[in-house]
N, C-alpha and C positions, 0 to 999 in steps of 0.2 A: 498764730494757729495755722495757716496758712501751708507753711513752710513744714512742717512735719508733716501735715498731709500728703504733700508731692514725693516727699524723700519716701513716705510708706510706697503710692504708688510706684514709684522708679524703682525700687527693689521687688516689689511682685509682679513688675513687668519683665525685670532682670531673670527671675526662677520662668518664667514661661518662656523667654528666649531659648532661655539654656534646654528645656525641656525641649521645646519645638524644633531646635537643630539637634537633637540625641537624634528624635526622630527621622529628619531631613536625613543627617548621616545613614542611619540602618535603611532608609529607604534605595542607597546609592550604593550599596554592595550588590553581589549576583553570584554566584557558583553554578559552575559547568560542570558537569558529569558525563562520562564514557557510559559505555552498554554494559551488561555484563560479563565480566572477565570469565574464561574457565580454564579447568587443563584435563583431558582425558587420557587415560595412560592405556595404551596398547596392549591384549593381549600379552604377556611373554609363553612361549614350549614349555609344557611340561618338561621336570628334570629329564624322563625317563619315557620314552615313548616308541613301546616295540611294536612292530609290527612282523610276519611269517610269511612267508609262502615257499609251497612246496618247488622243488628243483630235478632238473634230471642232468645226466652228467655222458659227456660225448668227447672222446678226442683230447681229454685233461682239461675239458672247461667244464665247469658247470654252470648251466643256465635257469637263473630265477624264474615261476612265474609270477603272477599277478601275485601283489601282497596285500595282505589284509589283517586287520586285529587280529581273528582267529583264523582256524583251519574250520572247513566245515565237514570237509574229508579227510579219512585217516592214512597214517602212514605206513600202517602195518595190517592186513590179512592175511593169517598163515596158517593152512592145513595140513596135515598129516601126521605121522605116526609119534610118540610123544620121542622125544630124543635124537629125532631126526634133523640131522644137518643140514640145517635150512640156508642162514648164513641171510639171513633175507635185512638187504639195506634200502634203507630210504634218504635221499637229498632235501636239505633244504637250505633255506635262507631267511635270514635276521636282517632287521634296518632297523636304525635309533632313530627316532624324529623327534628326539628330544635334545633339551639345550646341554645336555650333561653327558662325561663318558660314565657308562653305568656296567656295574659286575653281572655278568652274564653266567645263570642260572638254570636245569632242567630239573623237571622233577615229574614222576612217573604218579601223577596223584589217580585219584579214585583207582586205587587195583584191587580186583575183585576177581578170585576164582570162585569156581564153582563146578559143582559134580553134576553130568550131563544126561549119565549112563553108568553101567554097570557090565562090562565088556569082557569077553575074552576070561583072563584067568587072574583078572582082577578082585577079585573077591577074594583070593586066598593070600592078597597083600594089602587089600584094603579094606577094611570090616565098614567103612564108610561109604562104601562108592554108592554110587544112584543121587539122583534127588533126595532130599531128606522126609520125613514127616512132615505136613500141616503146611505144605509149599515152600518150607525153609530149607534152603539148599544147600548141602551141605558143602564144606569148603574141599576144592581142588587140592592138587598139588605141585601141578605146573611148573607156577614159581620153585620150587625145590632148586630148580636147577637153569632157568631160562633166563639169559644173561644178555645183556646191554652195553653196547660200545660206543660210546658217544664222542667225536673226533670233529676238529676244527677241521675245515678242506679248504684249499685253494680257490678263489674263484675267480682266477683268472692262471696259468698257465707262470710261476716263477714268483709264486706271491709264498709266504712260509703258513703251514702248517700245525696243527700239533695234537701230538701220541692220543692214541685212543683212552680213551679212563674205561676200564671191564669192570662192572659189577651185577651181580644178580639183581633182575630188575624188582625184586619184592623189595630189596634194599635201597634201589633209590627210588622207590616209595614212598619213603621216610627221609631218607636223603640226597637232598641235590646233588648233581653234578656239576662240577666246576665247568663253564666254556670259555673265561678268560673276560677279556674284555671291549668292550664295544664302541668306540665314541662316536660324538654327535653327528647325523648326516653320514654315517657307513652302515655297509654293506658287507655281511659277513656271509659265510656258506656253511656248513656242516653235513653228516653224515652220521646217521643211526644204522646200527649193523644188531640183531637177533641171532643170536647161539642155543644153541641147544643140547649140545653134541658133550657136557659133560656129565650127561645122566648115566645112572648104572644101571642094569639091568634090574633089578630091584624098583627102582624109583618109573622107570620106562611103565612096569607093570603098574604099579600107583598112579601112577597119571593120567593112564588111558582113556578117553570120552571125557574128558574135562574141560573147560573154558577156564581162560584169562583175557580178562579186561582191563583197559588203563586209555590215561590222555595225557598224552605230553603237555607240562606246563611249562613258558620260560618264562623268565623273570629274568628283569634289568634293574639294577637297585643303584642308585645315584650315589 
């Protein structure tokens, strides 16, 4: 009787070994770990990032000033007689600070005429003229015939050009004018030119004491 007794012990001292080194063992591992990893990604330039500023032109050079998103001043004030050959231009300058070359766009938005007055011998061609009733003003006619020449310029003295694009600016209104193209980190010039000079006598009478308003917009489109 003896002898089976010991053999039971020596086996369930056998399973607490075995159990007592699992343990031993998982007590003799360890894992080391870093800090936390990361990655931060940079800013990138908009595709398309214009900026303006107006220019003056001396000697076949033109010289940019300070550029900014917008203009806060205009490029055009022009008084006198409606069809009077004004020929009135203004310089400016374009930069891309975008990562992309992008098509170069003007567009003559918010144009609004408007009747001032009621002058001279206007009334017998224009049953409209004056202010309107109830403070609603009635529409000019200005536009009829006051045209826009919008021309890439050199801005440096052997650098190329190109041809004026003419259209009535009530038209590019509604429709841009093409200025070509810009790429990233340049520096382009231009030149806006005001005509007037293809009114008739007839339209001269109609347009007299009238306002025309507008804002040049350009657009760079990637």
């Amino acid at each position: 009787m003896r002898r089976p007794v010991l053999l039971t012990l020596a086996a369930v001292g056998g399973v607490i070994v075995v159990l007592g080194g699992t343990g031993i063992f998982a007590a003799l591992s360890d894992t080391a770990r870093s800090g936390t990893n990361s990655i931060e990604s940079d800013a990138l330039a908009a595709s398309s990032d214009l900026q303006v500023a107006t220019a003056s032109f001396a000697n076949n050079v033109v010289t940019c000033g300070t550029f900014s998103d917008d203009l806060v001043s205009s490029l055009f004030t022009i008084s006198g007689p409606p069809g009077d050959e004004t020929a009135a231009g203004a310089f400016y300058c374009l930069r891309n600070l975008g990562s992309q070359t992008v098509a170069l766009t003007v567009l003559a938005e918010e144009f609004t005429e408007t009747e001032i007055g009621c002058t001279g011998d206007e009334i017998n061609f224009d049953t409209t003229c004056g202010p309107g009733l109830g403070g609603i003003d009635n529409p000019g006619e200005l536009g009829n015939f006051t045209v826009v020449a919008h021309r890439g310029y050199p801005c440096t003295p052997g650098e190329a050009d190109s041809p004026g694009q003419f259209l009535l600016l009530s038209a590019n209104a509604t429709t841009p004018a093409d200025l070509g193209n810009l790429d990233p980190g340049v520096t382009r010039c231009f030149s806006s030119t005001i005509f007037q000079n293809s009114a008739s006598p007839t339209q001269e009478q109609e347009a007299q004491s009238d306002r025309l308003t507008w804002r040049f917009a350009w657009t760079g489109q990637a």
